[in-house]
DRENDO-1510 file (C-alpha; in Angstrom, 1 decimal, always signed):
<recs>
REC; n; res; u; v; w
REC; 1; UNK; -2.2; -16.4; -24.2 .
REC; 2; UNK; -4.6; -19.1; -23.9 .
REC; 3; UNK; -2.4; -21.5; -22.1 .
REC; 4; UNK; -1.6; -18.8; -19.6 .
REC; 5; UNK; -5.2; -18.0; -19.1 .
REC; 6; UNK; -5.7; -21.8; -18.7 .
REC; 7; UNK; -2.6; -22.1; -15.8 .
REC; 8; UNK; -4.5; -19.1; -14.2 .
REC; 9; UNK; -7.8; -20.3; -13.6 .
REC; 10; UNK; -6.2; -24.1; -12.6 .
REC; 11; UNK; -4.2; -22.0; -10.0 .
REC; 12; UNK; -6.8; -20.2; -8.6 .
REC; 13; UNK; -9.2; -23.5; -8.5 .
REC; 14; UNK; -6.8; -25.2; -6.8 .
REC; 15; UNK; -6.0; -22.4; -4.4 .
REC; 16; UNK; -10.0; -22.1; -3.9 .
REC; 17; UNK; -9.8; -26.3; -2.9 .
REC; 18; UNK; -7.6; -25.8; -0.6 .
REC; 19; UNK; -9.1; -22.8; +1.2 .
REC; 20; UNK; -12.4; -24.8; +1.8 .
REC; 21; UNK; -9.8; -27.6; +3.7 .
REC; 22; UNK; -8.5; -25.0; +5.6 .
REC; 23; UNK; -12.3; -24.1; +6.6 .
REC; 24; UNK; -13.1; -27.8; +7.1 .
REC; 25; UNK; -10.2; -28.0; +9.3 .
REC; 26; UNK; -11.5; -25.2; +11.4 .
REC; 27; UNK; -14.9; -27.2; +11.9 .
REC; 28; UNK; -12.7; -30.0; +12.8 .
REC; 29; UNK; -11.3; -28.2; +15.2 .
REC; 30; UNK; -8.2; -29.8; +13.9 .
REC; 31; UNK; -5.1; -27.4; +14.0 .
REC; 32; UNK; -2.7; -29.7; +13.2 .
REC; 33; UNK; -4.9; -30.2; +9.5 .
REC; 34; UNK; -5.0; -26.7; +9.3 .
REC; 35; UNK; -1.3; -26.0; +9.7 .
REC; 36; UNK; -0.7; -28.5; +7.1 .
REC; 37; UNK; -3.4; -26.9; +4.6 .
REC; 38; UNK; -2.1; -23.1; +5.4 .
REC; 39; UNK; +1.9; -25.0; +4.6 .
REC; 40; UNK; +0.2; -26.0; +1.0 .
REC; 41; UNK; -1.4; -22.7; +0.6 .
REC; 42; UNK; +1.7; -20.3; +1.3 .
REC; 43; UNK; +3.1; -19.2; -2.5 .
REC; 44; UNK; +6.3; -18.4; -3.8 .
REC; 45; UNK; +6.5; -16.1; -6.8 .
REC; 46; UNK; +9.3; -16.2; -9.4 .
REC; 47; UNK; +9.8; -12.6; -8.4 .
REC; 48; UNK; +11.2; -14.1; -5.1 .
REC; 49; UNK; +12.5; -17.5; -6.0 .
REC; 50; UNK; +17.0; -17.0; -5.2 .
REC; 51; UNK; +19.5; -20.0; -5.0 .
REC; 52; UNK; +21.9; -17.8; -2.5 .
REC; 53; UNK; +19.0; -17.3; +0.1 .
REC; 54; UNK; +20.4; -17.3; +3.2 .
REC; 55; UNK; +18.8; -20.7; +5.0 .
REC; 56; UNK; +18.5; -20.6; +8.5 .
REC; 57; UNK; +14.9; -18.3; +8.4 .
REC; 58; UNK; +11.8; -18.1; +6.4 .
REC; 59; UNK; +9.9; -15.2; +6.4 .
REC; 60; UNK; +6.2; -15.3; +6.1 .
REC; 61; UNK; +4.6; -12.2; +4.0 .
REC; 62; UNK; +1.1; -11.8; +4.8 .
REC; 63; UNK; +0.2; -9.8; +1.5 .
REC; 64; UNK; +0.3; -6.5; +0.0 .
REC; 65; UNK; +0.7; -5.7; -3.7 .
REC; 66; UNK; +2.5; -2.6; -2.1 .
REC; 67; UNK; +4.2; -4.1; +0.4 .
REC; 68; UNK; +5.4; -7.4; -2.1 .
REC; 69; UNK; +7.0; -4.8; -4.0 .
REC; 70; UNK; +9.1; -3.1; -1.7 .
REC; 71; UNK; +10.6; -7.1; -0.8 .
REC; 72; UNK; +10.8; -7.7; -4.6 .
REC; 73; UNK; +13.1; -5.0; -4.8 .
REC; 74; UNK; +15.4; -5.7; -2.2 .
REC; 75; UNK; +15.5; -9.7; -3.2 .
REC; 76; UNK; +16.7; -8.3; -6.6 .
REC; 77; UNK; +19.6; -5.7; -4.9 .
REC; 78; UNK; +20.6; -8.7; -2.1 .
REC; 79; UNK; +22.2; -11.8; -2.1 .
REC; 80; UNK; +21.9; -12.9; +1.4 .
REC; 81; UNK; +18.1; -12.7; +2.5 .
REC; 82; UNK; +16.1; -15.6; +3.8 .
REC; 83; UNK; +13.4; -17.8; +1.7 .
REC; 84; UNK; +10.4; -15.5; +1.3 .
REC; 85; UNK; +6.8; -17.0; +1.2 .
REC; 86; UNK; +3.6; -15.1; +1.1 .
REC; 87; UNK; +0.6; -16.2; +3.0 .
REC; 88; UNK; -2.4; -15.0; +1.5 .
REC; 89; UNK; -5.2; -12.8; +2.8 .
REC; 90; UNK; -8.0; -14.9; +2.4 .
REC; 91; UNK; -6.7; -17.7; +4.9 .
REC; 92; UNK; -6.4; -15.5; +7.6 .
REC; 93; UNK; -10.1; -14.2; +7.0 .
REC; 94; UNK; -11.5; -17.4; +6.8 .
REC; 95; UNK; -10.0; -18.8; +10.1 .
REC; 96; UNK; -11.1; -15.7; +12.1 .
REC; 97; UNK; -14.6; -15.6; +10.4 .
REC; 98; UNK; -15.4; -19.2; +11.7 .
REC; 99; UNK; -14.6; -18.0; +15.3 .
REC; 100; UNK; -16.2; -14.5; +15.1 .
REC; 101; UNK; -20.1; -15.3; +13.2 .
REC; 102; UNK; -20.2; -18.5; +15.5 .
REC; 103; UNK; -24.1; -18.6; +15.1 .
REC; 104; UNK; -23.6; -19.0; +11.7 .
REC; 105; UNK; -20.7; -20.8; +10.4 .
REC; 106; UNK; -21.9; -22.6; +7.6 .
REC; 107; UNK; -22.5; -19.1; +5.8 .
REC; 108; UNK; -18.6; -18.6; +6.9 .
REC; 109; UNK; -16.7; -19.5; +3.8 .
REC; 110; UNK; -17.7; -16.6; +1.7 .
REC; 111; UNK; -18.9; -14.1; +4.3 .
REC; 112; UNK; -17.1; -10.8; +4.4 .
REC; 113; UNK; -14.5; -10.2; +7.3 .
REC; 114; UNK; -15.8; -8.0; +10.0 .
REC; 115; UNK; -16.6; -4.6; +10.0 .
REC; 116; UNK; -13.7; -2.0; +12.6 .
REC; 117; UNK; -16.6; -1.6; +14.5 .
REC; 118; UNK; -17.9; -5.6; +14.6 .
REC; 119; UNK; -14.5; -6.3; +15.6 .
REC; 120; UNK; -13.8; -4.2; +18.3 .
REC; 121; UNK; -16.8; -5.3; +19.8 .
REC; 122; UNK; -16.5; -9.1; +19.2 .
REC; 123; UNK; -17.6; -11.8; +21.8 .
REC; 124; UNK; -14.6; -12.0; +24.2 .
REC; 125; UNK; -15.0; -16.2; +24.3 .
REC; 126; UNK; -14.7; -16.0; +20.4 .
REC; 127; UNK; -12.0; -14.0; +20.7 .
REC; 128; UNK; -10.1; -16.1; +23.0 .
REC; 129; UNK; -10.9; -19.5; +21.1 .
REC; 130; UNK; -9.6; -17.6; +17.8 .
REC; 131; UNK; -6.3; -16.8; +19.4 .
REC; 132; UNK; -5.6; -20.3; +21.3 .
REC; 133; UNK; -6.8; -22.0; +17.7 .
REC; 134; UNK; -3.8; -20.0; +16.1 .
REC; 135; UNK; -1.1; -20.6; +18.6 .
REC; 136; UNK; -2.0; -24.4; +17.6 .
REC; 137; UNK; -1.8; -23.9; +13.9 .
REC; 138; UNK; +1.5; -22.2; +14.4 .
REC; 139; UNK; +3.0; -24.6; +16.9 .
REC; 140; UNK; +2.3; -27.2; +14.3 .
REC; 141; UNK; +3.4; -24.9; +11.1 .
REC; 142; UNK; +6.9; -25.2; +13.0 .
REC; 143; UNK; +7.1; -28.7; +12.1 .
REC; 144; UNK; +6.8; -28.1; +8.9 .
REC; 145; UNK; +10.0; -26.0; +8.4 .
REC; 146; UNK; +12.9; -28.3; +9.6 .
REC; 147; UNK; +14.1; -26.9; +12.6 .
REC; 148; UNK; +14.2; -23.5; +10.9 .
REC; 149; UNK; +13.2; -20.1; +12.3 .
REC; 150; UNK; +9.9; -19.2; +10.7 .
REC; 151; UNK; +8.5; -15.5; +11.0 .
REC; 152; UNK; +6.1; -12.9; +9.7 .
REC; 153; UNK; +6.0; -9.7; +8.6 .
REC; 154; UNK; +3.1; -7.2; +8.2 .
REC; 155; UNK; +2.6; -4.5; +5.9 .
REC; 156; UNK; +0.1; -2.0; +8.5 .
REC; 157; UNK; -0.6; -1.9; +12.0 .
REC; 158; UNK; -3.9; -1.9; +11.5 .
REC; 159; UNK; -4.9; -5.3; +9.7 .
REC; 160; UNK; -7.3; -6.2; +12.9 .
REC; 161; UNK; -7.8; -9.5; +11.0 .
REC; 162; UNK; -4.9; -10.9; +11.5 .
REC; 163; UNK; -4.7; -9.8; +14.9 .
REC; 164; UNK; -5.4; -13.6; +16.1 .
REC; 165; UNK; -2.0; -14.6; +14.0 .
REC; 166; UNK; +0.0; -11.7; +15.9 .
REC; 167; UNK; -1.7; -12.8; +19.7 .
REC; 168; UNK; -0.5; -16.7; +18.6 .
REC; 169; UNK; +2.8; -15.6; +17.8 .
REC; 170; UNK; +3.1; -14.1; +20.6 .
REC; 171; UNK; +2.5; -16.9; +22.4 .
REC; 172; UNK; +4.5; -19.3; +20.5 .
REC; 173; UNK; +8.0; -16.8; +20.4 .
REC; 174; UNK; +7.8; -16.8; +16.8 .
REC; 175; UNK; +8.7; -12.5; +15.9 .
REC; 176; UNK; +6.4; -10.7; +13.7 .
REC; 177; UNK; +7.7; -7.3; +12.3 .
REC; 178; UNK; +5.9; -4.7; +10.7 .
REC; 179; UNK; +7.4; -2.9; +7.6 .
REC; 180; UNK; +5.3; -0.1; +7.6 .
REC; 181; UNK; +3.2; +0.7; +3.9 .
REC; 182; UNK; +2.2; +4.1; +5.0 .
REC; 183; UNK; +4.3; +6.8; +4.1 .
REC; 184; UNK; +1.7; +9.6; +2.1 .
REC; 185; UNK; -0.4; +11.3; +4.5 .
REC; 186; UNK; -1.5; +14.9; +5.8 .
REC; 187; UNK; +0.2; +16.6; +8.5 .
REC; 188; UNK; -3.9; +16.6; +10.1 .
REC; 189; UNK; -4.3; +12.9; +9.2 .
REC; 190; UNK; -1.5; +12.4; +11.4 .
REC; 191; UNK; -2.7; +14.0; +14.4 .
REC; 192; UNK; -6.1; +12.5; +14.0 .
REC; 193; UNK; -4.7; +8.5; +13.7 .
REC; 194; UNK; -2.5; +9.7; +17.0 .
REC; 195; UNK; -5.4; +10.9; +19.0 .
REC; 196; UNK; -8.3; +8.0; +18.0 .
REC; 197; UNK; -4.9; +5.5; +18.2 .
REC; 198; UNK; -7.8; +2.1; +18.4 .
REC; 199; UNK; -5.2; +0.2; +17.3 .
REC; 200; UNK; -2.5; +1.0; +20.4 .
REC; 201; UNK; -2.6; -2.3; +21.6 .
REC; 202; UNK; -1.7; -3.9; +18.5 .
REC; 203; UNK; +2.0; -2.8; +18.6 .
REC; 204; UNK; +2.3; -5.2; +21.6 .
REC; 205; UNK; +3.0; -7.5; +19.4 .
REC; 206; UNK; +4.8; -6.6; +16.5 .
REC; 207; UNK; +8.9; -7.2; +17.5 .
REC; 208; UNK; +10.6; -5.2; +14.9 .
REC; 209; UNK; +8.7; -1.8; +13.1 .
REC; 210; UNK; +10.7; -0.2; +9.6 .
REC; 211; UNK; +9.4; +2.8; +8.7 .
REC; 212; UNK; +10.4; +4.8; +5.0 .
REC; 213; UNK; +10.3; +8.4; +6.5 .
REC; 214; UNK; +11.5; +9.7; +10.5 .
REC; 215; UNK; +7.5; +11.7; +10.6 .
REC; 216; UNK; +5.9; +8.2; +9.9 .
REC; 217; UNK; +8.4; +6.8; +12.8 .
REC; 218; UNK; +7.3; +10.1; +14.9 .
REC; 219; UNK; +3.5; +9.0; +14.9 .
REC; 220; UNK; +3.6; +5.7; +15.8 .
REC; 221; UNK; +5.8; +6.2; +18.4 .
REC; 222; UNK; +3.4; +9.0; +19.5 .
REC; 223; UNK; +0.8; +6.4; +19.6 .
REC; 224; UNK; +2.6; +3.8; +21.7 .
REC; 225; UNK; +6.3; +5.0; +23.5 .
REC; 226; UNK; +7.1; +1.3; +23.8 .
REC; 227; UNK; +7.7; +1.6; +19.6 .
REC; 228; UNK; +10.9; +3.9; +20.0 .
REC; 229; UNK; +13.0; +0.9; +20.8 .
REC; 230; UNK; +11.6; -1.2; +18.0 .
REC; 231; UNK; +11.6; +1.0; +15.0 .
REC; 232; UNK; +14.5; +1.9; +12.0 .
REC; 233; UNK; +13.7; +4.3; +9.2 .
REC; 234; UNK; +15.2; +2.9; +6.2 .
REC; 235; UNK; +13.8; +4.2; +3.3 .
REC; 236; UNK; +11.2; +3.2; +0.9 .
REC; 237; UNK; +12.5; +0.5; -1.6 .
REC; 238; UNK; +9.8; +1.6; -4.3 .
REC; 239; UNK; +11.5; +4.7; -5.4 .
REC; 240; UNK; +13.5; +2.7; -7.7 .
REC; 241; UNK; +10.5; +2.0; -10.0 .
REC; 242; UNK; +10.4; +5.6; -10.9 .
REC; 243; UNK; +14.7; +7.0; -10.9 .
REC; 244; UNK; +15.3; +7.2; -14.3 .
REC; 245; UNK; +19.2; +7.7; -14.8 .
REC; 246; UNK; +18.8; +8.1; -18.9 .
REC; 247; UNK; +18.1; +11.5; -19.9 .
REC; 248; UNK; +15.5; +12.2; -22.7 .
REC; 249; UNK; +15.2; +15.6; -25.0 .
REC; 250; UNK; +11.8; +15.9; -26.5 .
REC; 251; UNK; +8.5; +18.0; -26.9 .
REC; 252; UNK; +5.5; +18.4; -24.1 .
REC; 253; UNK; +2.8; +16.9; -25.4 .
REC; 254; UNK; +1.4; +14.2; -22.7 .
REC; 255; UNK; -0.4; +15.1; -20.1 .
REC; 256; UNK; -1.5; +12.2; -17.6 .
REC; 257; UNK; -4.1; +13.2; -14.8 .
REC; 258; UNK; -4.0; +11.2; -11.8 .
REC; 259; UNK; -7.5; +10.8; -10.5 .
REC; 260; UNK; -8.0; +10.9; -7.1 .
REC; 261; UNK; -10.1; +9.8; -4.3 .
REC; 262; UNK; -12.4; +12.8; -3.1 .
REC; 263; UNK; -11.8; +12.6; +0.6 .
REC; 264; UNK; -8.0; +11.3; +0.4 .
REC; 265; UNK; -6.1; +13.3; +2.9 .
REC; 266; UNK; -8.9; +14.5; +5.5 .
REC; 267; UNK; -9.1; +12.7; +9.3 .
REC; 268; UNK; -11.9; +9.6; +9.2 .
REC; 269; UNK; -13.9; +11.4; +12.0 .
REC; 270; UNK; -17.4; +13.0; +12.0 .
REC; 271; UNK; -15.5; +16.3; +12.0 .
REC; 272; UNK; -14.4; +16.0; +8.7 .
REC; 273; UNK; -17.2; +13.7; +7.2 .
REC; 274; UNK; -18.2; +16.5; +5.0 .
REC; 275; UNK; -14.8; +17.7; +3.5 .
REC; 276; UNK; -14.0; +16.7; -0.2 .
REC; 277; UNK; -11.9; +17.7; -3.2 .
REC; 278; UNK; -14.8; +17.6; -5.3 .
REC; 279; UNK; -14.8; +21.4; -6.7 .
REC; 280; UNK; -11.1; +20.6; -7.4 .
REC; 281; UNK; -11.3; +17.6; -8.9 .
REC; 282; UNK; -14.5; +19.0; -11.4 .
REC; 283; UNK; -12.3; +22.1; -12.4 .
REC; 284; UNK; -9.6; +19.9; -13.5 .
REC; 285; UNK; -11.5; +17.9; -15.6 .
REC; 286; UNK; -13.2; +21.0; -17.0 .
REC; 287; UNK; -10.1; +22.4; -17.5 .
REC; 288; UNK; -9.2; +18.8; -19.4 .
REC; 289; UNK; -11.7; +19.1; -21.6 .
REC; 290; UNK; -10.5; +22.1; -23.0 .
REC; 291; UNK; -7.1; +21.4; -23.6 .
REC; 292; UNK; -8.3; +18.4; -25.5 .
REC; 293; UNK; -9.6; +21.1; -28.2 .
REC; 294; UNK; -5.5; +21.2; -29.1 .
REC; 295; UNK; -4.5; +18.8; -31.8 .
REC; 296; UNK; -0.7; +18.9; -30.0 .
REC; 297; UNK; -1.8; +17.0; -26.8 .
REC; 298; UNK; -2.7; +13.6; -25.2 .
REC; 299; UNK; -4.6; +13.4; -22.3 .
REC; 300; UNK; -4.5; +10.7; -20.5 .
REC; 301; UNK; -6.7; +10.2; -17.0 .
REC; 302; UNK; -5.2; +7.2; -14.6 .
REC; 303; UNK; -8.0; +5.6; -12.5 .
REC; 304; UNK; -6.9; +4.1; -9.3 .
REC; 305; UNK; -10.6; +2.0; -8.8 .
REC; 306; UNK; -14.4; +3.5; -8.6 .
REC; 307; UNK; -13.9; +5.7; -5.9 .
REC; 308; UNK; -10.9; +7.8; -7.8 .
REC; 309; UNK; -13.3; +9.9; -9.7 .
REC; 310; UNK; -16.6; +11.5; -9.8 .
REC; 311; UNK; -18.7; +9.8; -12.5 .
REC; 312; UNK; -21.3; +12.2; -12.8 .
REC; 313; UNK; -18.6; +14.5; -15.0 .
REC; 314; UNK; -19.0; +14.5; -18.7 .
REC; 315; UNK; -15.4; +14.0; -20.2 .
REC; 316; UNK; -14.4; +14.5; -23.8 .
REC; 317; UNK; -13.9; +11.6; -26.2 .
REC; 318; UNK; -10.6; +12.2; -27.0 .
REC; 319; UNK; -9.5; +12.1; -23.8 .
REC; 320; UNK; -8.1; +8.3; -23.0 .
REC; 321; UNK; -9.6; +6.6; -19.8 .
REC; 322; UNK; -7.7; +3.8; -18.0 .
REC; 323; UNK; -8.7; +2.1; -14.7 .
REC; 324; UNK; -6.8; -0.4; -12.5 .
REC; 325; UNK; -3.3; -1.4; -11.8 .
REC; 326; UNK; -0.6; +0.5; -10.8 .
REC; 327; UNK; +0.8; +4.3; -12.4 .
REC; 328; UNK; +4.0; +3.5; -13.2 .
REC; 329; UNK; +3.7; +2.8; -17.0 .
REC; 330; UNK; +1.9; +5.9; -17.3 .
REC; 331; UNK; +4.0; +8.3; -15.5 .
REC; 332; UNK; +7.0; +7.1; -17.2 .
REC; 333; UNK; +5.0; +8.0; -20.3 .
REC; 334; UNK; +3.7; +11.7; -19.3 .
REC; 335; UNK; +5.0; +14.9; -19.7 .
REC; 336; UNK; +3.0; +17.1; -17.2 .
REC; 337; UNK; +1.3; +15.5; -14.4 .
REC; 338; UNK; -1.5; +16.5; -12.5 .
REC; 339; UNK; -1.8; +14.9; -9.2 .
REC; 340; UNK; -2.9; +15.6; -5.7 .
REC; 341; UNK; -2.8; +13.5; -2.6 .
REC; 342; UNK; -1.9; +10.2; -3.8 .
REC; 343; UNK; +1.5; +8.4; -3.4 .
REC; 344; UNK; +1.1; +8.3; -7.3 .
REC; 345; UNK; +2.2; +12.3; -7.2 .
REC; 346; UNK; +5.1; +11.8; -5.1 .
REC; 347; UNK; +6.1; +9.1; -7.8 .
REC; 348; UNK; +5.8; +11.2; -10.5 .
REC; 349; UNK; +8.5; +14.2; -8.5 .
REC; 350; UNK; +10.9; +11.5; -8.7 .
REC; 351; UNK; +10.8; +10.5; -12.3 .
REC; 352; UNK; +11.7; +14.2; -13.0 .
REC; 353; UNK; +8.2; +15.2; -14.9 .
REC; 354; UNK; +6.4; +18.4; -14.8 .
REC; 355; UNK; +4.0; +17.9; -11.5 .
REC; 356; UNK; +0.8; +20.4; -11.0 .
REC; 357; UNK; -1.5; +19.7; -7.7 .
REC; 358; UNK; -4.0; +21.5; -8.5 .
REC; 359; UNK; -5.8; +23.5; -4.4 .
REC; 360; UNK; -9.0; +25.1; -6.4 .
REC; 361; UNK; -11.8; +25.0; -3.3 .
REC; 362; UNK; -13.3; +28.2; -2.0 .
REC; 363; UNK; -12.3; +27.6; +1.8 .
REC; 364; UNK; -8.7; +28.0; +2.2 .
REC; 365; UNK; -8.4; +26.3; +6.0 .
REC; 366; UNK; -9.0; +23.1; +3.8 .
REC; 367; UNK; -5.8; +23.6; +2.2 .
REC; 368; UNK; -4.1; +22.3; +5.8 .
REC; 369; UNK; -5.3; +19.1; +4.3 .
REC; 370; UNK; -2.7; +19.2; +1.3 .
REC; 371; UNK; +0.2; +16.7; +1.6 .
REC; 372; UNK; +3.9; +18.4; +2.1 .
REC; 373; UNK; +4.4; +19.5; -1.6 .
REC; 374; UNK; +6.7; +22.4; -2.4 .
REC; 375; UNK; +4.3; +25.7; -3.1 .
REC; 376; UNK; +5.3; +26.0; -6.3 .
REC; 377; UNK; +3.8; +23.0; -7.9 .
REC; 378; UNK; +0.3; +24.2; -5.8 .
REC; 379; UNK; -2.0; +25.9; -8.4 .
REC; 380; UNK; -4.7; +27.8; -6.5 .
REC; 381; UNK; -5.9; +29.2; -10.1 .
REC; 382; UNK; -7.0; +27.4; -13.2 .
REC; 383; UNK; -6.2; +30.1; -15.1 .
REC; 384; UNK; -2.7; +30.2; -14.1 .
REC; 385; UNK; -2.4; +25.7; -14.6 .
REC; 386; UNK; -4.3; +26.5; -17.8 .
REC; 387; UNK; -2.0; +29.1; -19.3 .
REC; 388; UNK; +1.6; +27.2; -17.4 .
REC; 389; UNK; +0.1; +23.6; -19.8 .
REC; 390; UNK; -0.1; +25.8; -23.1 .
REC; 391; UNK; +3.1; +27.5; -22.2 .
REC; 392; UNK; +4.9; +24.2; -21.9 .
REC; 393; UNK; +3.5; +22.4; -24.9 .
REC; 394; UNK; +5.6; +21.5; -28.0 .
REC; 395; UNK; +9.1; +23.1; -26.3 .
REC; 396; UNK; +11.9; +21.0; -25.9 .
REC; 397; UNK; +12.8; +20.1; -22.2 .
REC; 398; UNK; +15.4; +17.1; -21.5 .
REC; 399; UNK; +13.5; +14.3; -18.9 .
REC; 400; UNK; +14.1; +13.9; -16.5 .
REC; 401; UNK; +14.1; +17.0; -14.6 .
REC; 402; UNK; +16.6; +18.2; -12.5 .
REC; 403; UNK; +14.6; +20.3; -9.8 .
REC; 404; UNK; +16.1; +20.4; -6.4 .
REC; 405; UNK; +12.8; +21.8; -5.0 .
REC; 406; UNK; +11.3; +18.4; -5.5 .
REC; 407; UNK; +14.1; +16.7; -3.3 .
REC; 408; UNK; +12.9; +18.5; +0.0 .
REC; 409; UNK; +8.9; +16.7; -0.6 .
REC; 410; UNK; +10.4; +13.7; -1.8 .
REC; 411; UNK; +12.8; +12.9; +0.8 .
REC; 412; UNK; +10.0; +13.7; +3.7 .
REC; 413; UNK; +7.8; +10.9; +2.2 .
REC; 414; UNK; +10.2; +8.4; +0.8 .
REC; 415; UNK; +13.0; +8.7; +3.0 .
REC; 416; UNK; +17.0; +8.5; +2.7 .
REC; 417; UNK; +18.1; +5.7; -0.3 .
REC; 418; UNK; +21.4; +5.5; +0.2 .
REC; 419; UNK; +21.5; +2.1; +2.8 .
REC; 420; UNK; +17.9; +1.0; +1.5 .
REC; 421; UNK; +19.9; -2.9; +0.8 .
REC; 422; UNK; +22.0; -2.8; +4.1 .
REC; 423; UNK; +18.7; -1.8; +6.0 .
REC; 424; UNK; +16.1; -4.5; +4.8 .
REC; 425; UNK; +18.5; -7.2; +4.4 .
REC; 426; UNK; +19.4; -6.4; +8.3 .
REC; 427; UNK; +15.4; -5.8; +8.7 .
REC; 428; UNK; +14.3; -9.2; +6.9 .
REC; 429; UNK; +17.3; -11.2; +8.7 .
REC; 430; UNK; +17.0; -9.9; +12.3 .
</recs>
């Protein structure tokens, strides 16, 4: 344990050395410096370290835990996709933050990126040295690959730092694609990313777009027509974390609640600044706290970060508390899971548990805001959640669940399976 914790920190020291040389190399002004520092910097994890990659391409990830996922998954189903490197976020931050605060670069190295709004309203000379800087750095990064075809892929359309990268790509014929991340949102999210649509011009660059479901591959072709050309559904690799093909017969007894943000599914407009979940989310755990009172039942609560739960709420002692990291571990665990719009709940219909989204707010226009779940697993009462739990606890149900309602909401978010290897390897290769 020790030794590990030792490897960790020497990792990320050298990591941090070589980030300040990629810094010092913009203050150089010296692109060719700073392609060779960003050639150190790129990582390659054991998760994606294959002898039968295929060797004509390298593929450039600029990160995502998500998104590294999805590509982990498909480099363990394919034997024929090209070497996979991941190019971390900080770099690209660092590089555009000593174009953009030009009156005060020294400060640069640890500064925050820019604010939406700072960047949209950037110095346009800044903008143009950050982009011509880039197309340097990448014309040089070539060199550093032996003849091969380098390229990168993206895991959002709307990562405005690394908008510099795309504009130098452009400009040096080298394709990036974006594998699109997004697949959870409300049907009114949608409408509102497709009418504010800042980032339009973005899709100018990207050459190839995958998307996991055809309404994700509906919006953003809404939001720019020349996308229809570009963009394949193929399905979202991550589902295979949560199939579970080995069936289990026991008791109900764990129930995991999957704590959400407050404002997750509403627009980000000044229309819909003061919408929330919060009476929902304080019902549930007041209706927690009770169940808690049985001797049969755990209770677990999954915290995504700080802003997936209300910390003004008193909950019980013997209800467990656990922040950070992923779900998966604890679905797998759970019996009954109470979730609401978080990909998290989608994950939980496909490993076959008992699913409850719980729609307890007085104003019913704000149920529009729900994500496409089936209207049986919508509780609008907690008596009626309250009295299905106690129902379900201590009988005998085999895991996972067979429930063909679930297939309609799961298939609409995650997409068709079936080609998911013939789709990326095609995707990551073209």
């Amino acid at each position: 344990m020790m030794f590990h914790l030792i490897k960790k920190k020497t990792n990320n020291f050298i990591l941090f050395i070589i980030d300040f040389l990629i810094y010092i190399s913009c203050f150089l002004n010296s692109s060719k410096l700073c392609a060779y520092f960003l050639r150190v910097s790129l990582l390659k994890p054991k998760s994606l370290r294959k002898n039968h990659n295929s060797n004509k391409k390298v593929v450039i990830l600029l990160y995502r835990s998500i998104g590294i996922r999805d590509v982990e998954i498909i480099s363990k189903l394919s034997n024929n996709i090209p070497e996979i490197l991941i190019l971390r976020r900080r770099v690209v931050k660092i590089i555009l933050n000593h174009f953009f605060f030009q009156k005060k670069r020294y400060l640069n190295f640890f500064r925050s990126k820019p604010t939406k709004e700072e960047f949209f309203n950037q110095n346009v000379n800044n903008k143009k040295k950050h982009e011509a800087f880039w197309t340097e750095i990448l014309l040089n990064l070539k060199t550093h690959f032996d003849k091969r075809d380098i390229n990168f892929i993206t895991f959002a359309y709307y990562y405005y730092v690394e908008s510099g990268l795309y504009a130098g790509c452009k400009k040096t014929k080298i394709p990036v694609k974006l594998w699109n991340k997004e697949c959870f949102m409300s049907d009114a999210d949608v409408k509102s990313r497709i009418i504010a649509n800042e980032y339009k011009d973005f899709f100018k660059f990207f050459y190839k777009i995958s998307t996991y479901n055809e309404f994700m591959k509906k919006m953003l072709i809404d939001m720019n027509q020349s996308n229809k050309k570009k963009i394949t559904v193929n399905g979202c690799p991550r589902t295979f974390d949560f199939v579970k093909e080995k069936r289990i017969h026991k008791k109900v007894n764990n129930i995991l609640f999957l704590s959400f943000n407050p404002k997750q599914g509403f627009p980000k407009d000044s229309k819909n600044k003061n919408f929330n979940w919060n009476l929902t989310y304080k019902k549930i755990i007041n209706i927690l706290n009770e169940l808690s009172k049985n001797e049969n039942l755990n209770i677990n609560i999954k915290r995504k970060n700080i802003n997936a739960y209300n910390p003004n709420l008193k909950i019980n002692s013997k209800i467990k508390i656990f922040e950070g990291g992923t779900a998966e571990k604890y679905i797998n665990k759970a019996d009954i899971i109470i979730g609401h719009n978080s990909g998290s709940t989608i994950e939980s219909l496909v490993n076959g548990k008992f699913v409850m989204v719980p729609f307890f707010e007085k104003k019913m226009y704000l149920k529009k805001y729900l994500y496409r779940f089936d209207k049986s697993i919508i509780y609008t009462s907690e008596k009626k959640m309250k009295k299905d739990i106690l129902f379900l606890i201590n009988k005998k149900f085999s895991f996972p669940l067979k429930n063909k309602k679930y297939q309609k909401t799961i298939q609409y978010y995650y997409g068709n399976t079936k080609k998911i290897k013939e789709n990326y390897t095609n995707f990551l290769n073209c």
